[in-house]
N, C-alpha and C positions, 0 to 999 in steps of 0.2 A: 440454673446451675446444672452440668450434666457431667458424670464419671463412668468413661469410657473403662469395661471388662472385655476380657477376651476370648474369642475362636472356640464359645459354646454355643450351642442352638436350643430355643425355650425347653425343648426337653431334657435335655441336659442339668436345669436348672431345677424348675419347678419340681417340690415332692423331693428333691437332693441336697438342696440346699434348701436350710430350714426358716434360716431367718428371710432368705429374699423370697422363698414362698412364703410368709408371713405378711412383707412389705406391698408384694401384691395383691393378699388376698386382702389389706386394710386399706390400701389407696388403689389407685388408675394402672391397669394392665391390661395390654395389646395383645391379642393371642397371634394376631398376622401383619406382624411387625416384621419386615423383611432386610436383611442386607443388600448392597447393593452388586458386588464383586468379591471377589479371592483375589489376593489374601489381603491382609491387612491396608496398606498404604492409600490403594484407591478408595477404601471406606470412609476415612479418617479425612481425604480429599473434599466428597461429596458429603460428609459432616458441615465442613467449616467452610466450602468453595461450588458447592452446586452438582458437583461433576467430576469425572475419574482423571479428565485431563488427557486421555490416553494411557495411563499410566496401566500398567495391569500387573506390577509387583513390586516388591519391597526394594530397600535401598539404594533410592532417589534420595537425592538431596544434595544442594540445598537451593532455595528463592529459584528454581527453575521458571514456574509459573508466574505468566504476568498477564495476570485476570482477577476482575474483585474477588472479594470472599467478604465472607460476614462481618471482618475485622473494619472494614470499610464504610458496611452498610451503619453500623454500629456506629462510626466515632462521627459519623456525615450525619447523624442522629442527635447528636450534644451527649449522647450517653458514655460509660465507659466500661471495660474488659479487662480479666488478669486470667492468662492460662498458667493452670501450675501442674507440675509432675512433679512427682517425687525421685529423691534421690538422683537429681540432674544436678550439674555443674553449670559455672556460668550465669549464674543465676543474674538478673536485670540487663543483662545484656543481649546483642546478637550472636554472640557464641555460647549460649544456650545448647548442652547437650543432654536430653533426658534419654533415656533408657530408651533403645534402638531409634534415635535419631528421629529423624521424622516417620517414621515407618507408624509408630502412636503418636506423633504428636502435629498433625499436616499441615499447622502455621508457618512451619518452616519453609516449607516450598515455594509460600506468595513472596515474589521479588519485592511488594509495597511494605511488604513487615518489615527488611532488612534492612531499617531507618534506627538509631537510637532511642527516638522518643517513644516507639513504638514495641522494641526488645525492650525496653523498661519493664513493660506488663509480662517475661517469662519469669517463673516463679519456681522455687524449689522446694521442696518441704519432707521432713526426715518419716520416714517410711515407720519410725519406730512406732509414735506417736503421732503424725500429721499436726503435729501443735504448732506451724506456722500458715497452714491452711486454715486452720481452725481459730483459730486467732483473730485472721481477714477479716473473718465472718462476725466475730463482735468487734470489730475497731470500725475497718473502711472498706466496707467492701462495695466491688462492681455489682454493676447491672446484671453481666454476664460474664462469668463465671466457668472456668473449664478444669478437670481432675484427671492427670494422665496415671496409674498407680503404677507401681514398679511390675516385671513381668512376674514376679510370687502374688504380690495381693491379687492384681487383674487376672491371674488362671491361667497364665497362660503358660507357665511352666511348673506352675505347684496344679496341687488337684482343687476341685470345687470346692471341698470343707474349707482351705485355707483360703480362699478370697470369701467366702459367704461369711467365716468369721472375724474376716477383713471389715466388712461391709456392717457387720453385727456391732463393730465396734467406733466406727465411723459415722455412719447413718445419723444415729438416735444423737449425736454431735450436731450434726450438722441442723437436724429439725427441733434442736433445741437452743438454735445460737440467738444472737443478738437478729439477724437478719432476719430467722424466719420467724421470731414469734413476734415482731413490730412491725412487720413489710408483707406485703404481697407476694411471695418469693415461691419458688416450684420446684423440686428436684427431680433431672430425668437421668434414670441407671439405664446405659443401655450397653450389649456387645458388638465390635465390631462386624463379624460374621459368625457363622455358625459352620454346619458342615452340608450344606444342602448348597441348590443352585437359585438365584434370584430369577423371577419374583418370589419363587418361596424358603429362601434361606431364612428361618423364622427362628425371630431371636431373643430374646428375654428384653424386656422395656416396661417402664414401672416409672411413672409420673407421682411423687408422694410430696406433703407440703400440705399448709393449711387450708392453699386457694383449692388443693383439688378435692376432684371428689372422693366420697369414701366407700369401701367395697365395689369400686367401677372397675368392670371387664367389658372388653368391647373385640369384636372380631371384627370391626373394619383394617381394610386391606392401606397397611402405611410403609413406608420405607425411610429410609436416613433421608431422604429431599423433602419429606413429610417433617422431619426436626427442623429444617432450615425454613419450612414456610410455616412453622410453627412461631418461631422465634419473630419473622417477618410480621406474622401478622400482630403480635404481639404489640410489636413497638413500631406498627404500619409501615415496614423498611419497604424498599424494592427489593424485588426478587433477584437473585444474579444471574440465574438460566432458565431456560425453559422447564427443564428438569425440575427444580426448584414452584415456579411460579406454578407448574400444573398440578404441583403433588396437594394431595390433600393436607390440610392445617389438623391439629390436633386438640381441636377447640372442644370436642366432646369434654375431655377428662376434666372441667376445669367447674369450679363452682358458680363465678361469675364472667359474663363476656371478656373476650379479652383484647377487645376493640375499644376504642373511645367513639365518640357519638360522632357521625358522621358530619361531614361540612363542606358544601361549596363555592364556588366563587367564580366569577371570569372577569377577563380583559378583552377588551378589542384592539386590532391592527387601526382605527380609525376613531380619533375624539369626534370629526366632525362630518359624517357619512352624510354623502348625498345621492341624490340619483342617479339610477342607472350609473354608479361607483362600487365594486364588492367591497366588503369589508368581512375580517375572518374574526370571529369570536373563539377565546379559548380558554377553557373548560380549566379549573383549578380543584382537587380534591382532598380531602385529608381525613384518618379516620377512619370508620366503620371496617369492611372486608375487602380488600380488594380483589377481584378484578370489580372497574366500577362500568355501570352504563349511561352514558349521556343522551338527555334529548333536550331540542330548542324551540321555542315557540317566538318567533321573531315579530310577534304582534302583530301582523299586516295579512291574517290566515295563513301565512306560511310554517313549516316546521326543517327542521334540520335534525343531524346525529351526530353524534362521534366527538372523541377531546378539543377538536378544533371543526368549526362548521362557519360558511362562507356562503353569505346571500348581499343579494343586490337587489335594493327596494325600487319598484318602480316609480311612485308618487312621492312628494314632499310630504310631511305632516310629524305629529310623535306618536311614538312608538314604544310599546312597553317589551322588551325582551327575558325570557326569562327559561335559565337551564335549569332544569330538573336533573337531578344525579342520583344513580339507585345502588346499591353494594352489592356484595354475596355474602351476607350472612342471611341465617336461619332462625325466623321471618329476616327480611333483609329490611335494610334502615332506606329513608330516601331524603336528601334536601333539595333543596329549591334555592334561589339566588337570582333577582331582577335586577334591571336598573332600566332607566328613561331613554330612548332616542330621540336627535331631533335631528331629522331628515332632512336638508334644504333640498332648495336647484339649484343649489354651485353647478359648477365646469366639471364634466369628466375627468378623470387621470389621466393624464399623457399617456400614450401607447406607448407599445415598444418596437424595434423593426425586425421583430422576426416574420415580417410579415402574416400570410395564413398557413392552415395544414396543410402540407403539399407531399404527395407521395415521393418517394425515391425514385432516381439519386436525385431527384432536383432538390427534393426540401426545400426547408425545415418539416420534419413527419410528425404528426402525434399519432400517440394511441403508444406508444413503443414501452411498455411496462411488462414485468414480470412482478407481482403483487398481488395481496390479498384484496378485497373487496376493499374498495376506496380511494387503489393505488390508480394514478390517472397523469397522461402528457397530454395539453389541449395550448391551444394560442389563441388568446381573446384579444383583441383590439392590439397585435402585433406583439403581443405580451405572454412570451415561453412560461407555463402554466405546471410545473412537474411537482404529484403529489404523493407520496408513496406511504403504505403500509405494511406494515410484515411482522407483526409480534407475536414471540416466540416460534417462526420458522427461520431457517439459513443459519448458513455458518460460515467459517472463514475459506470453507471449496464452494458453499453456493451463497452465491449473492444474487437478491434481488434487485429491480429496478427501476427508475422512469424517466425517462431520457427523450430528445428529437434528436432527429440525426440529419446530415447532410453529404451524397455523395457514395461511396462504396465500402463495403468492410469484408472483414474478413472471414466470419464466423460460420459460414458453409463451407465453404476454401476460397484461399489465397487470391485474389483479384484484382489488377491494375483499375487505375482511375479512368472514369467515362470522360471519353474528351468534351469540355467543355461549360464542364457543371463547376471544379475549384480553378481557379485561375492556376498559372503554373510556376509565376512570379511570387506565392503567398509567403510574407516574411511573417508576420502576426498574427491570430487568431484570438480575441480578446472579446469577454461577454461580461457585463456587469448586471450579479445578482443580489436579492434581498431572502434571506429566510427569515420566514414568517410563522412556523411553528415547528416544536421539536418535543416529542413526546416519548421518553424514554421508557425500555422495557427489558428486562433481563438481560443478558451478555450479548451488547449491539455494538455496533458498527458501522458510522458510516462515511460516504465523500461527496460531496459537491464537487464536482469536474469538470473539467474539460478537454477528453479525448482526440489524438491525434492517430488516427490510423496510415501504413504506410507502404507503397507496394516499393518491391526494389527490381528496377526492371532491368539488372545485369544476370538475374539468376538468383537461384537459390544460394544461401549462404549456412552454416555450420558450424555449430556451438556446443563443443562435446558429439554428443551422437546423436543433438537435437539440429533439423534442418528445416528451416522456413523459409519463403519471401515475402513476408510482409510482418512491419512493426504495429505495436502498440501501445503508445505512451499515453502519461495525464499530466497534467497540474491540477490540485483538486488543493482542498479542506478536507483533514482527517482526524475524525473523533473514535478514541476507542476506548467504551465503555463511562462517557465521562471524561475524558483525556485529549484533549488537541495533540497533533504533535505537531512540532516543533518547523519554523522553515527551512527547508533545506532537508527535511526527512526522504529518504531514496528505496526503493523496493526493487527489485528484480521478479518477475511470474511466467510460470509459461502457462498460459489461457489453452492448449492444444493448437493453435493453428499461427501462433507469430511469437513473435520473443515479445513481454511486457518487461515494461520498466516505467516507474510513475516517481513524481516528485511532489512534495509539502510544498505550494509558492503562497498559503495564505495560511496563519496562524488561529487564534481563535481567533472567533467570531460570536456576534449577540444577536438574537431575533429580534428583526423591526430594522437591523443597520441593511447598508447598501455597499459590498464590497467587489472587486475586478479580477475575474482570472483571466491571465495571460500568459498566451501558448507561442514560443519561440519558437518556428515550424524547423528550422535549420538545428537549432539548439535540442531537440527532440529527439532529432533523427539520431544526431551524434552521440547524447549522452546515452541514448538506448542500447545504439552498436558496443561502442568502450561497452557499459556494463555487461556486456555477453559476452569479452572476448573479441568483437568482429571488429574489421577493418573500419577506421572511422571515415576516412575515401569512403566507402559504397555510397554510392549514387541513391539515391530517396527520393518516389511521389507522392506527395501527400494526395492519399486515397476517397477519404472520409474525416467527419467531423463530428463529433457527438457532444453532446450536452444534457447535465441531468447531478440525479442520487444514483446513488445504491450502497445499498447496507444489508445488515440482518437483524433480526431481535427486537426491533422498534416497533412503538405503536402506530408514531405518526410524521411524517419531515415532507416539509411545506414551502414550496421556494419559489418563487415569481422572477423569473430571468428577462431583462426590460430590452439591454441593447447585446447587438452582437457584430462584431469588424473585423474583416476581414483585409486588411492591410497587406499592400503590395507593392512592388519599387520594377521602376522601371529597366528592363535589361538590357544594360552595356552590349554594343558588339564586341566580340571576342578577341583579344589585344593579338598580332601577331607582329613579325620583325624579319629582315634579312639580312645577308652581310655581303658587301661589293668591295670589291678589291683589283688595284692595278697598279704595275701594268699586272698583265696576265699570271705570265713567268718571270720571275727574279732568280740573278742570283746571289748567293753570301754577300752580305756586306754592302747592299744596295737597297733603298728606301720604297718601301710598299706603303701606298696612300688606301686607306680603309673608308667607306663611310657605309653606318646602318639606317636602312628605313623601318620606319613600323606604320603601322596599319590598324583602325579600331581602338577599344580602349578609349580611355577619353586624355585628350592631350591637356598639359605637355608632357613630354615624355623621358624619361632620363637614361642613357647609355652608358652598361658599362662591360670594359673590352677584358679579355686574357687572352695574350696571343700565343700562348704556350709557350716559349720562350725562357719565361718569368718576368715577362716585360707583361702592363699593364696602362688602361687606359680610363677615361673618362670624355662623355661628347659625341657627338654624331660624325665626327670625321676624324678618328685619330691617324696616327702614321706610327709604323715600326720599322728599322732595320735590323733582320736577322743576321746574325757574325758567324754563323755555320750552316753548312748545307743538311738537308734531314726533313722531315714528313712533320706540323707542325699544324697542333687542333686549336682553331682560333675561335673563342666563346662568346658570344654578345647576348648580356642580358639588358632586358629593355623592361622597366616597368613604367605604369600611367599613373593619373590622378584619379582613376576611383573608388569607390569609396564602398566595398573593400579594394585596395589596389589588386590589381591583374598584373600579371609577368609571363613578361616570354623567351624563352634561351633558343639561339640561333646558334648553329656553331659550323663551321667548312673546316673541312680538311689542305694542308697549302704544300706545295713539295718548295721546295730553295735546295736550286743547283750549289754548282762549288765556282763558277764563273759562267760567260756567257759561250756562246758557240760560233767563230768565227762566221760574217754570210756567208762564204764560200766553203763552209763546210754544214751549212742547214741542212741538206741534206741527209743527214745523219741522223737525224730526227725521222727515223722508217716511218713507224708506227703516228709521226707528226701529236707527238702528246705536251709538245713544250719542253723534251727534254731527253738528251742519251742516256738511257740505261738500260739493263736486262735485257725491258722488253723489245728496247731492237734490236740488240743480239738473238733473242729469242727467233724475232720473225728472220733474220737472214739464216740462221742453222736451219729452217726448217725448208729455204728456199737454197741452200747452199749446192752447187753443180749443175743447178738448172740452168734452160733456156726457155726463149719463149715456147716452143711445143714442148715442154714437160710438164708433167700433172700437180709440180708442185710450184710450178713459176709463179714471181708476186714480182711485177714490175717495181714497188717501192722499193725491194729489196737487191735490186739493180742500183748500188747510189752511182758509179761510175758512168752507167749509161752505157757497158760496151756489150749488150748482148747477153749478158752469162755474171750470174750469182757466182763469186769466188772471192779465192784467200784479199785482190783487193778491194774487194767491198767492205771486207770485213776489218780491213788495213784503217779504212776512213772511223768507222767506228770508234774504235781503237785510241786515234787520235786526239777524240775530244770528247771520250766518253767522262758522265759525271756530270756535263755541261749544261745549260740550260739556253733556251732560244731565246733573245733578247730582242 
């Protein structure tokens, strides 16, 4: 049980407060007990969540955060919880309002509370008396237990006499109730902050209750993530953050451990291991202190470490295997756990075809990890090998890794594809893996994927005031914190050097199964562009290829990646089309014969006409008669059969006279274009009074033939101007 006071520091308290110098000086008191932040909200966070969140001030709210909290750790426990304030509204429900919101009360801000069944446990109770808190406590009460007091009891607007004699009157309630004189039960009074800076914001904390001890002062150095791994270790929860998992427990105050007896156990990836076959054993614990340490004696004089460890016996025979597992507590506890092998000389395991380690770009690479001691990418007997550790480092800006790659990327800068390493046809990229162990650790995260990196060789492109050339997408498995999500989950990132965009294509997943990610190299391109904004036209080379984890926060993720294809289709030649027509020149009201070719593309091929008119067509040879003379854009679209189909638009420009032009007046046709107009009036002004030695004579502009450009040249024109040559 723990009841949050407020915004005093131990000195403030001790020696001023009479009764809670009293409670100290007869049970468990911290002299460097620190808060964690200013002002209230982010303390109240890292009470009940690990961590500030980023938050660094009051009046947040509400379910922002969507990250465990202790509320989690607890009910994934079989145990249960009732937070109660006084004088809040709402009471069993999710509109739950105690005294400044969440600011004292920081349940409210995990988006996983904001369920029914889970606002059931907010509780109200009259500030007069607490006689429905109190109550709890001889009828049904939880395991754990939380007391928000209104801002007069808690200090925070009354002075220290009125909450000490808050507390004077409460107290001696609560260590006389049903719960704690039958049960093992503990009370901790702590404040949220004081008026100093953390680490030393030092703050009045008082562990009282039958389990603890009596007259104990301790001046080890603890904080509010020191309550949370207090409770943890209590009831052997997981930690939720690093924060959390490193602090120290608060096991001193207490009269008896407050661990149960330690115990281990393993499984193996293999019932019936043979030679020269790995098989991965892994480590089960429960109890004693956590963090624990693993070690293996695989009976054959070899040994292993770590929650999961992976050998390959050379000789047939039996074998006794057997994990040793040691705590941190003070002496620390250790178990043991065997069992029998029987080694045949069955058949090796099928390989996989990642073939061997091969440097870049050619791949597939190992070695490609950024992890702690243990994290490793290797290819055994063709068999992509990516093993990662990382507990309690990264976070959601750094992620670790371990991956093989093939091809080019972008992470130094932007780089088109090396000719000859990805085919250029690549429609698919598809790899089917098995995870083989998954060892969870504080607020982790991770993906199993399969990255598609992408140069765009038209040039850089612009998204807001971000410009890149080159993408990066995934299809992956994503776990966060315990949480699959969902297929079809979508993210947008910028990495610094390309636009990210990744997709959910596999749901949950179980160790020891065998599942497939597939990477639509087309489909990648496009959905990455749309998500930025950018043209989904921009031309795409797939650059590079990657395959792997990465996460943060984990102990251990273990995956054996067997096959991997790269699937490709043959390319079509390029469809194209043209458009013939005759005779040449027409004019009004006379029948023009059409027929289109195409070329490429795979046949047959379908034709369809608009001869601008509003007349239209279908077929390789249509025919139109135009019924007005005029300039007339005649369209032929031609698509094929494949598969996607190809199209090609053809289109000529047609002039139609207004009739034909007597032969004995062709002539009139200067410029000889198929037809009188303009431009041969054009060319005779320009040749008008010449003769042959003038500098602007043009023989064609002589239609008479007598010597000399004049008024009858320009006569014949005249005659049959609008006309066309027939």
């Amino acid at each position: 049980m723990v009841i949050l006071m407020e915004n005093h520091g131990i000195n403030d308290i001790i020696g001023a407060a009479t009764f809670m110098t009293t409670l100290a000086n007869t049970y468990g008191s911290a002299s460097q007990y620190t808060a964690v932040s200013h002002p209230s909200e982010p303390n109240y966070l890292a009470l009940v969540g690990g961590d500030t969140f980023g938050i660094s001030g009051d009046g947040v709210c509400c379910w922002t955060i969507n990250s465990p909290n202790i509320v989690d750790r607890i009910e994934n426990a079989g145990l249960t919880w009732q937070a109660w304030a006084e004088d809040a509204s709402g009471s069993g429900t999710c509109s739950f309002s105690p005294p400044r919101s969440a600011d004292h009360f920081g349940f409210l801000e995990f988006s996983d509370i904001n369920t029914a069944s889970r606002c059931a446990n907010f509780h109200s109770t009259q500030s007069s008396s607490d006689s429905e808190f109190v109550n709890a406590l001889d009828g049904s009460p939880s395991n754990f237990m939380w007391l928000t007091p209104n801002d007069c009891n808690n200090m925070h607007d009354c002075p220290v006499t009125t909450g000490d004699t808050y507390l004077a009157g409460l107290v001696p309630k609560i260590l006389t109730s049903n719960l704690f004189t039958t049960q093992k039960a503990a009370l901790f009074v702590v404040f949220d902050e004081g008026s100093n800076k953390y680490p030393n914001d030092y703050v009045y904390s008082v562990w009282a209750g039958s389990s603890v001890k009596q007259a104990y002062q301790s001046s080890s150095q603890y904080s509010h993530y020191s309550f949370l791994r207090t409770i943890e270790t209590n009831w052997n929860l997981p930690s939720l953050t690093s924060n959390d998992a490193n602090a120290p427990a608060m096991t001193e105050f207490f009269n008896t451990p407050m661990s149960s007896p330690l115990q281990a156990s393993f499984t193996e990836t293999s019932t019936s291991p043979s030679v020269g076959t790995a098989v991965t054993f892994i480590a089960s614990s429960s109890g004693g202190i956590f963090p624990y340490t693993y070690s293996w004696n695989y009976g054959d004089n070899k040994t292993g470490a770590g929650i999961s460890s992976t050998h390959t016996y050379t000789s047939a025979g039996t074998e006794r295997v057997t994990l040793r597992v040691q705590d941190s507590s003070s002496p620390s506890q250790t178990a043991t756990s065997s069992q029998i092998e029987i080694v045949s000389n069955g058949p090796p395991s099928l390989g996989g075809d990642f073939g061997t380690c091969t440097v870049l770009p050619q791949g597939w690479n190992c070695g490609n990890t950024k992890g702690l001691t243990g994290s490793s990418a290797t290819i055994v007997n063709g068999v992509l090998q990516t093993r990662e550790s990382n507990p309690n480092v990264g976070n959601d800006t750094n992620y670790y890794y371990s991956t093989s790659q093939k091809g080019r990327f972008p992470w130094s800068s932007c780089q088109g594809p090396v000719s000859g390493i990805l085919p250029s046809n690549i429609t698919t990229v598809s790899t089917t893996f098995t995870p083989l162990v998954f060892a969870p650790s504080g607020h982790y995260r991770y993906h199993i994927y399969v990255a598609l990196y992408y140069w765009l060789p038209n040039g850089l492109v612009s998204s807001g005031s971000t410009s890149y050339r080159c993408l990066d997408t995934q299809v992956r498995v994503q776990n966060i914190n315990g949480v699959f999500s969902p297929v079809g989950t979508t993210a947008t990132y910028d990495p610094g050097d390309s636009f990210g965009w990744d997709n959910v294509t596999v749901g949950q997943i179980t160790m020891g199964q065998t599942y497939t990610l597939t990477a639509n190299v087309d489909h990648q391109c496009r959905a990455d562009l749309i998500a930025w904004g950018l043209a989904p036209s921009t031309p795409c080379e797939l650059a590079g290829i990657e395959i792997g984890t990465e996460g943060f926060q984990f102990l251990e993720l273990d995956v054996n990646w067997t096959s991997v294809s790269l699937a490709t289709t043959v390319q079509k030649p390029i469809l194209t089309a043209a458009i013939n027509a005759t005779p040449t020149n027409t004019p009004a009201g006379k029948k023009v014969s059409f027929s289109g070719t195409a070329s490429g593309g795979t046949s047959p091929y379908t034709y369809s006409w608009i001869f601008g008119d509003g007349a239209t067509a279908i077929g390789p040879t249509p025919s139109n008669t135009y019924l007005k003379a005029g300039n007339y854009t005649i369209t032929l679209v031609v698509t094929d059969s494949s598969a996607p189909i190809q199209t090609y638009i053809a289109t000529q420009v047609r002039y139609v006279g207004t009739s034909c032009v007597p032969t004995t007046y062709v002539r009139a046709d200067a410029n000889y274009d198929g037809r009188v107009d303009k431009a041969d009036l054009t060319l005779l002004a320009q040749a008008l009074q010449s003769t042959p030695s003038s500098a602007n004579w043009s023989p064609s502009a002589d239609l008479n033939q007598d010597g000399m450009v004049n008024v009858s040249d320009l006569a014949i024109v005249a005659f049959v101007f609008g006309q066309s040559i027939c």
